[in-house]
VMD Tcl script that builds the backbone (N, CA, C; Angstrom):
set m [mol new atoms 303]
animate dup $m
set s [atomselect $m all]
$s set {name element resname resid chain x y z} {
  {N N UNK 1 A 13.365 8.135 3.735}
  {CA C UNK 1 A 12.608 8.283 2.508}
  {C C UNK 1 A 11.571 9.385 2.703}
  {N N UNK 2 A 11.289 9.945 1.263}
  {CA C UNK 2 A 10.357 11.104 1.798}
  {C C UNK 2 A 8.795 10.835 1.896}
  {N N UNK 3 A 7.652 11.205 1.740}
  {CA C UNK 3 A 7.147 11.155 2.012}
  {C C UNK 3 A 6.213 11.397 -0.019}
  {N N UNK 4 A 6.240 10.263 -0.598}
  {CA C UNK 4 A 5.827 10.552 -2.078}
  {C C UNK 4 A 4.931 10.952 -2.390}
  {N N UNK 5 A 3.981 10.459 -1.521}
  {CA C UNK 5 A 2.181 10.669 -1.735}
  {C C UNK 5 A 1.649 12.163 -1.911}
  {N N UNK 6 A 3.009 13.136 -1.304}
  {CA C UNK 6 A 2.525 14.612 -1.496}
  {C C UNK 6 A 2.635 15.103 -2.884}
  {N N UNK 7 A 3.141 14.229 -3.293}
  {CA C UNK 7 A 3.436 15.003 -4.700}
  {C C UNK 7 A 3.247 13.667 -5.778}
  {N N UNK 8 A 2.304 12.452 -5.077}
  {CA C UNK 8 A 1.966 11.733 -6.591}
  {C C UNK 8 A 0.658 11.833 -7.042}
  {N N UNK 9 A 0.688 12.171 -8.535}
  {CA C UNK 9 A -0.460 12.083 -8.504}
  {C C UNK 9 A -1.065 10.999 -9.197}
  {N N UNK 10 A -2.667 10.452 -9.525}
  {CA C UNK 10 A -3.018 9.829 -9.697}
  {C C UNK 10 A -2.580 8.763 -10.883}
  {N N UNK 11 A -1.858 9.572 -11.615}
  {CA C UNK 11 A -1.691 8.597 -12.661}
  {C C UNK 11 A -0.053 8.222 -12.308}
  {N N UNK 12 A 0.828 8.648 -11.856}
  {CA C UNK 12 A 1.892 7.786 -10.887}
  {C C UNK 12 A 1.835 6.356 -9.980}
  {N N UNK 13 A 0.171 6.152 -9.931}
  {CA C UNK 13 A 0.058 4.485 -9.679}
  {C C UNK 13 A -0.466 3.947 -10.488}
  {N N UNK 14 A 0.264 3.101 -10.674}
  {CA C UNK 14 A 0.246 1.548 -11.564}
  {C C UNK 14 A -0.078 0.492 -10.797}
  {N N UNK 15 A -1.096 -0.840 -11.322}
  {CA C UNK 15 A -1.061 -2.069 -10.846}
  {C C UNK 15 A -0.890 -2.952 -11.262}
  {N N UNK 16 A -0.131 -4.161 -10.429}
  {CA C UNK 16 A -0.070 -5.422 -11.115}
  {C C UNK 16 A -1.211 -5.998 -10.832}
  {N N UNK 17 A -1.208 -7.128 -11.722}
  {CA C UNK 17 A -2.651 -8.088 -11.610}
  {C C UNK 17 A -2.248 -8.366 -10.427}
  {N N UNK 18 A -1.922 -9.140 -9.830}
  {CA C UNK 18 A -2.339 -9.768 -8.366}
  {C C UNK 18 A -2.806 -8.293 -7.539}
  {N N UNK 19 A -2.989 -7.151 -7.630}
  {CA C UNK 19 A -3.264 -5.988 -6.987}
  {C C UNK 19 A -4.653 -6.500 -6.333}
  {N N UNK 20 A -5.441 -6.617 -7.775}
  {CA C UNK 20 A -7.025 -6.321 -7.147}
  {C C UNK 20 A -7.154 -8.279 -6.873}
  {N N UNK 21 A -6.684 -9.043 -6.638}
  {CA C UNK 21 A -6.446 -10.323 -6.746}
  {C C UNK 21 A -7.659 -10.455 -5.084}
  {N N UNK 22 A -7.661 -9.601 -4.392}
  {CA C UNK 22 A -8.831 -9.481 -3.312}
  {C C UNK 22 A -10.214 -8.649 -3.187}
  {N N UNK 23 A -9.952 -8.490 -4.290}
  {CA C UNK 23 A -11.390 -7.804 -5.101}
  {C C UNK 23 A -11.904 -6.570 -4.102}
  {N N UNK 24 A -10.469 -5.584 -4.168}
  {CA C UNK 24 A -10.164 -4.373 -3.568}
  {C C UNK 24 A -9.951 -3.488 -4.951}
  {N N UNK 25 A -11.040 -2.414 -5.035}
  {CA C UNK 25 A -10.981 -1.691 -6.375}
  {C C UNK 25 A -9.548 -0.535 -6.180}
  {N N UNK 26 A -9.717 -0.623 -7.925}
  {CA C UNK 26 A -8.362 0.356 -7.556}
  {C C UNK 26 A -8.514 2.298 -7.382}
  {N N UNK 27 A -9.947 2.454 -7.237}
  {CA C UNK 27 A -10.502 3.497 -6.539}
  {C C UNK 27 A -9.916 3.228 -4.827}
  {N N UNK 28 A -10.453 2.081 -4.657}
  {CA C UNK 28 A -10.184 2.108 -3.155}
  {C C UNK 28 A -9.127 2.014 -2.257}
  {N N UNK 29 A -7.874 1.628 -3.334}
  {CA C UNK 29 A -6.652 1.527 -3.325}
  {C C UNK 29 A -5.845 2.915 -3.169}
  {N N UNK 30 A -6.313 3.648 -4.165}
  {CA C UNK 30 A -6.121 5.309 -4.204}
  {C C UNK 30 A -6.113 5.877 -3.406}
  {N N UNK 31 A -7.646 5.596 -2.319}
  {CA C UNK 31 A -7.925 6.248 -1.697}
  {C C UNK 31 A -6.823 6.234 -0.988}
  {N N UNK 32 A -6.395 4.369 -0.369}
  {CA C UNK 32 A -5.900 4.688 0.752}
  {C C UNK 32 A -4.687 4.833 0.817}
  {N N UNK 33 A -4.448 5.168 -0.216}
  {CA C UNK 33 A -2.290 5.283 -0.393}
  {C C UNK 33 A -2.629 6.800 -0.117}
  {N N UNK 34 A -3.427 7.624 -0.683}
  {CA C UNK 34 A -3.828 9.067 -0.487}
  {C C UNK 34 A -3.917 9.895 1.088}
  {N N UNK 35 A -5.082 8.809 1.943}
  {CA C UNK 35 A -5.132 9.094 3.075}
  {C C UNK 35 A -4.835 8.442 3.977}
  {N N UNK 36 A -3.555 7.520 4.131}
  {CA C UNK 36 A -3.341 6.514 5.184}
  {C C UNK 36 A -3.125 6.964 6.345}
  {N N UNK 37 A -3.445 6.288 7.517}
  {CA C UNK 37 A -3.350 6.336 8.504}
  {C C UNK 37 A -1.345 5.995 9.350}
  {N N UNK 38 A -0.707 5.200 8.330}
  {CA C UNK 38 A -0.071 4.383 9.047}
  {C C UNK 38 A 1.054 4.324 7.365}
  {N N UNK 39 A 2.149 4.032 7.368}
  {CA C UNK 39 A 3.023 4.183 6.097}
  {C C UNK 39 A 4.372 3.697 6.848}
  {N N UNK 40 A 4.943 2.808 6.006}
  {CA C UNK 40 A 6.196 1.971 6.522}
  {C C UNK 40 A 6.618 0.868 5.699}
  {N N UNK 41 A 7.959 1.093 5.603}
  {CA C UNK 41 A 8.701 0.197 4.675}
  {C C UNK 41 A 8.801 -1.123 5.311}
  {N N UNK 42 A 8.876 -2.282 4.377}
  {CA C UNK 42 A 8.864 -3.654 4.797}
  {C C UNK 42 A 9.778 -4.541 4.183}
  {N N UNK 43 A 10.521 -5.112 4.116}
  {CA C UNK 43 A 11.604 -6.116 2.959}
  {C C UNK 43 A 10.996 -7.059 2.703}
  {N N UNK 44 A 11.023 -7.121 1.274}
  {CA C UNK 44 A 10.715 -8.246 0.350}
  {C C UNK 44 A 10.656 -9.448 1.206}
  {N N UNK 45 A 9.571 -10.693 0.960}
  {CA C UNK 45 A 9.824 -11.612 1.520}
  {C C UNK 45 A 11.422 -12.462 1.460}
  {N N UNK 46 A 11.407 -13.333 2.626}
  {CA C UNK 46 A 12.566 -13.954 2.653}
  {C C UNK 46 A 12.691 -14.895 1.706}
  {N N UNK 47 A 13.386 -15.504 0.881}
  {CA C UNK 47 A 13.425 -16.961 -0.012}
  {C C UNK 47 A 12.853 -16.462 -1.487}
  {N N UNK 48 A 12.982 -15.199 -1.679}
  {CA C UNK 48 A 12.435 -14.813 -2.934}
  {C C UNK 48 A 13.540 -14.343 -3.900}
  {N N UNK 49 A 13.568 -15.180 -4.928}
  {CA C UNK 49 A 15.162 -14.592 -5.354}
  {C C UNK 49 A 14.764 -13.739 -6.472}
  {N N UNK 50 A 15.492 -12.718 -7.296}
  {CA C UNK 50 A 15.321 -11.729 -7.875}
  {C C UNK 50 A 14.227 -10.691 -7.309}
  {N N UNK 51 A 13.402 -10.668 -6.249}
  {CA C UNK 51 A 12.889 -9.889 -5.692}
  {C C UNK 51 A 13.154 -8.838 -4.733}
  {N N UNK 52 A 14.096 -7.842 -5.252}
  {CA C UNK 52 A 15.109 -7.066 -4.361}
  {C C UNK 52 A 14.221 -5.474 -3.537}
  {N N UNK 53 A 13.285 -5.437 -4.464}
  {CA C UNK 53 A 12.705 -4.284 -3.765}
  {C C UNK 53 A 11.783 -3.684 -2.477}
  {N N UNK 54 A 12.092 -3.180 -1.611}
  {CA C UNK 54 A 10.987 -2.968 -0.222}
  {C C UNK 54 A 10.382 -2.947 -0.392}
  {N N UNK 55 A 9.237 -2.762 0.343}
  {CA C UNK 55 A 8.014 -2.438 -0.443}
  {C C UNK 55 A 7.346 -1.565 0.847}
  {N N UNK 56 A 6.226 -0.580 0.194}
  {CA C UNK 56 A 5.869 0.178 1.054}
  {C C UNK 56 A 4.375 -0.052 1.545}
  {N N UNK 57 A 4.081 -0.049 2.764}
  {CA C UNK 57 A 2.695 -0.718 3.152}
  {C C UNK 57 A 2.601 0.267 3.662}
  {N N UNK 58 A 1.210 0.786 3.286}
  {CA C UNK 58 A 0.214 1.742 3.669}
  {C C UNK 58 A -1.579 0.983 4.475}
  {N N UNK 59 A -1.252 1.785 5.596}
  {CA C UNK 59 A -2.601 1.248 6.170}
  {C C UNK 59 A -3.831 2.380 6.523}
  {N N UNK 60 A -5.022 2.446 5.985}
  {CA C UNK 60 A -5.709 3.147 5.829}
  {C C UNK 60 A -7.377 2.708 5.921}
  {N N UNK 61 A -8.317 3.424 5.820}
  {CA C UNK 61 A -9.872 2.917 5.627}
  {C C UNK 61 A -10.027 3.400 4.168}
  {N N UNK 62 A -10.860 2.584 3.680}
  {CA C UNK 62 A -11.401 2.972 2.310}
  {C C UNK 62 A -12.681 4.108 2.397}
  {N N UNK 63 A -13.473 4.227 1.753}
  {CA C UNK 63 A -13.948 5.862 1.622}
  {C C UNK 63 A -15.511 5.265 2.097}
  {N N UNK 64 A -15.895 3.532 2.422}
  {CA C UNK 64 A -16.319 3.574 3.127}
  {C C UNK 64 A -16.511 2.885 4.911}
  {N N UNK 65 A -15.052 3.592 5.220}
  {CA C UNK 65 A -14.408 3.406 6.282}
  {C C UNK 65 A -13.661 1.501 6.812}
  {N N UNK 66 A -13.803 0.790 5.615}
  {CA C UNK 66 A -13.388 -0.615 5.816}
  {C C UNK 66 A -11.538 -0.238 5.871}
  {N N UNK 67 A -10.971 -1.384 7.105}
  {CA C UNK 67 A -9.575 -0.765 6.950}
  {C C UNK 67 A -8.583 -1.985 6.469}
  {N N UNK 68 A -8.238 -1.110 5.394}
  {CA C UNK 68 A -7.342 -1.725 4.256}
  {C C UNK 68 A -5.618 -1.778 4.541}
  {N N UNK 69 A -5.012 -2.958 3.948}
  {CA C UNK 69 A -3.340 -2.608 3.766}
  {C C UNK 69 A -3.328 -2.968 2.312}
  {N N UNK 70 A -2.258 -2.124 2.010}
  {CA C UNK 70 A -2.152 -1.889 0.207}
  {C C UNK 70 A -0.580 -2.212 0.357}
  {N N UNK 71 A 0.031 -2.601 -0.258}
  {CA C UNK 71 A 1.632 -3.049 -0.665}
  {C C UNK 71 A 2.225 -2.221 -1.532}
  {N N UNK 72 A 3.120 -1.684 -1.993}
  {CA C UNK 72 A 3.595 -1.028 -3.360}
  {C C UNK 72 A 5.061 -0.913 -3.183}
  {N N UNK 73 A 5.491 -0.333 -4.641}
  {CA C UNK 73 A 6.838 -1.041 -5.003}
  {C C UNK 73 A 7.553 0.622 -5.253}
  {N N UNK 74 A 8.067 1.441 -4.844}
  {CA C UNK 74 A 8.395 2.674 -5.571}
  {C C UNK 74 A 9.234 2.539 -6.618}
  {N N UNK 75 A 8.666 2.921 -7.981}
  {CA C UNK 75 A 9.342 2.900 -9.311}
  {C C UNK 75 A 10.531 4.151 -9.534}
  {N N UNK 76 A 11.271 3.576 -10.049}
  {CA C UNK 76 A 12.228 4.569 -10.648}
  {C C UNK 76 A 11.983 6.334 -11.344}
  {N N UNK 77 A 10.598 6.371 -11.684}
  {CA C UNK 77 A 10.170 7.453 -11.828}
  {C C UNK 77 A 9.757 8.290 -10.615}
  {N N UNK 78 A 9.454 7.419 -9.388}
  {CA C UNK 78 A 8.967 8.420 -8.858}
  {C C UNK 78 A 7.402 7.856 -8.022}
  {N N UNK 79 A 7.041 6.954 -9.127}
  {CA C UNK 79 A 5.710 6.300 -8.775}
  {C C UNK 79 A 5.547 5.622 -8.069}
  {N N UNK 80 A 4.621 4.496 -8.173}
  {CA C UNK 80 A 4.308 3.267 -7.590}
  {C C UNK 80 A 3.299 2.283 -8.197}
  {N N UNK 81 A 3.848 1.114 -7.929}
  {CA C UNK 81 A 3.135 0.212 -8.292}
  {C C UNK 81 A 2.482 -0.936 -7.579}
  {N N UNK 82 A 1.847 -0.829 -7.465}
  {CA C UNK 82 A 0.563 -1.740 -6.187}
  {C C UNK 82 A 0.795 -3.214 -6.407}
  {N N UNK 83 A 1.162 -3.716 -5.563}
  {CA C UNK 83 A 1.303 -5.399 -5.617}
  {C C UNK 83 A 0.599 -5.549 -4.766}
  {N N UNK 84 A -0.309 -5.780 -4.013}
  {CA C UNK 84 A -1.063 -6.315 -3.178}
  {C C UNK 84 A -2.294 -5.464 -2.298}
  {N N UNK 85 A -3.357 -5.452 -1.906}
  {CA C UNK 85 A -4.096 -4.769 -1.329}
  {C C UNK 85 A -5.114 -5.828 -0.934}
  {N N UNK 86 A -5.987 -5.760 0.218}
  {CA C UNK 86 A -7.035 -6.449 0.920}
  {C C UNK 86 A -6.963 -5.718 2.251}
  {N N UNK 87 A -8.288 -6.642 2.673}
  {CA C UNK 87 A -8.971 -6.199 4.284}
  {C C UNK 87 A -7.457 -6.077 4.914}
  {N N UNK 88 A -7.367 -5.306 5.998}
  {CA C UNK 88 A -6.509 -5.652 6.997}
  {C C UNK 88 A -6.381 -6.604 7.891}
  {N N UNK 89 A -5.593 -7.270 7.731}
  {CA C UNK 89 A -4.974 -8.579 8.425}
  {C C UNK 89 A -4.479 -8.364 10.365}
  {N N UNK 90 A -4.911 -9.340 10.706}
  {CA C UNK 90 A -4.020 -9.390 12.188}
  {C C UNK 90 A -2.755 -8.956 12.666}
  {N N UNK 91 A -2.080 -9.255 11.067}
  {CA C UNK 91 A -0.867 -9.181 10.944}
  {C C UNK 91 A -0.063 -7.309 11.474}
  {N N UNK 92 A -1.057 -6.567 11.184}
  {CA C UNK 92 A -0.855 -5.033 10.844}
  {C C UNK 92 A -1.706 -4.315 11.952}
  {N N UNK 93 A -2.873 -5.066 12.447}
  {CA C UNK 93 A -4.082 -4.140 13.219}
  {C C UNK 93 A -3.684 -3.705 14.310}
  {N N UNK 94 A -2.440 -4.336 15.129}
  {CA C UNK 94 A -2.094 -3.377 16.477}
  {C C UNK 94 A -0.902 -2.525 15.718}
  {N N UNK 95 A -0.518 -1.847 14.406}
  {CA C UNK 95 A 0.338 -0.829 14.376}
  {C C UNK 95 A -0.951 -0.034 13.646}
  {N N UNK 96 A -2.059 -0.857 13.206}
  {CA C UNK 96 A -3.030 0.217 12.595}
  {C C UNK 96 A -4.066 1.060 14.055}
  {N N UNK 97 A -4.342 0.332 14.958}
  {CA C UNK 97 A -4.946 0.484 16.006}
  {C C UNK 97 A -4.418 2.061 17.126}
  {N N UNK 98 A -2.733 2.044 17.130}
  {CA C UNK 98 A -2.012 2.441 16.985}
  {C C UNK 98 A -1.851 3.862 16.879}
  {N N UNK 99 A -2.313 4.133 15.774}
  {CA C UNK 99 A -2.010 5.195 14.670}
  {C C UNK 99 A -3.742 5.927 14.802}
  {N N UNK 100 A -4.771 4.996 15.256}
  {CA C UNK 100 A -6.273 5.871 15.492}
  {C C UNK 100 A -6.195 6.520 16.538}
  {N N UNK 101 A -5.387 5.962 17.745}
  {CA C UNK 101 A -5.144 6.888 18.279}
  {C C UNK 101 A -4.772 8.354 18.523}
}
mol reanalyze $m
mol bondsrecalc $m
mol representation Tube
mol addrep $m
């Protein structure tokens, strides 16, 4: 996959409500799909039926350096659409840790 972020621009992201559902603005969301540190596809959870799409997790700091993972869905246009964003989790910090290197 290529690399979208070079050529999306701001109004190419869209959010669903559960986006800011961690009371992560969608300034700060921007930021970090813009300047991530870390970018990698993930498959839909397991046991989710009609939920066929990867999704792309971006790991990054927000603009004032807190480090974020953002979720998104690449749309048929080209875009994206943000399903999920908050603090960075345990889950992600040794591939984000990683990547400061």
């Amino acid at each position: 996959m290529s690399d979208i972020t070079d050529k999306l621009p701001n109004a190419s992201v869209r959010f669903a409500r559960a986006a800011t559902r961690h009371r992560v603005s969608k300034d700060r969301i921007r930021h970090v799909i813009a300047n991530y540190r870390v970018r990698f596809e993930e498959p839909p959870p397991a046991g989710r039926e009609g939920v066929p799409d990867t999704r792309l997790v971006f790991l990054g700091e927000d603009p004032q350096g807190e480090p974020l993972e953002v979720m998104a869905i690449q749309l048929p246009n080209g875009g994206l659409l943000v399903i999920h964003a908050m603090s960075l989790r345990n889950k992600y910090r040794q591939r984000y840790e990683e990547a400061k290197q």
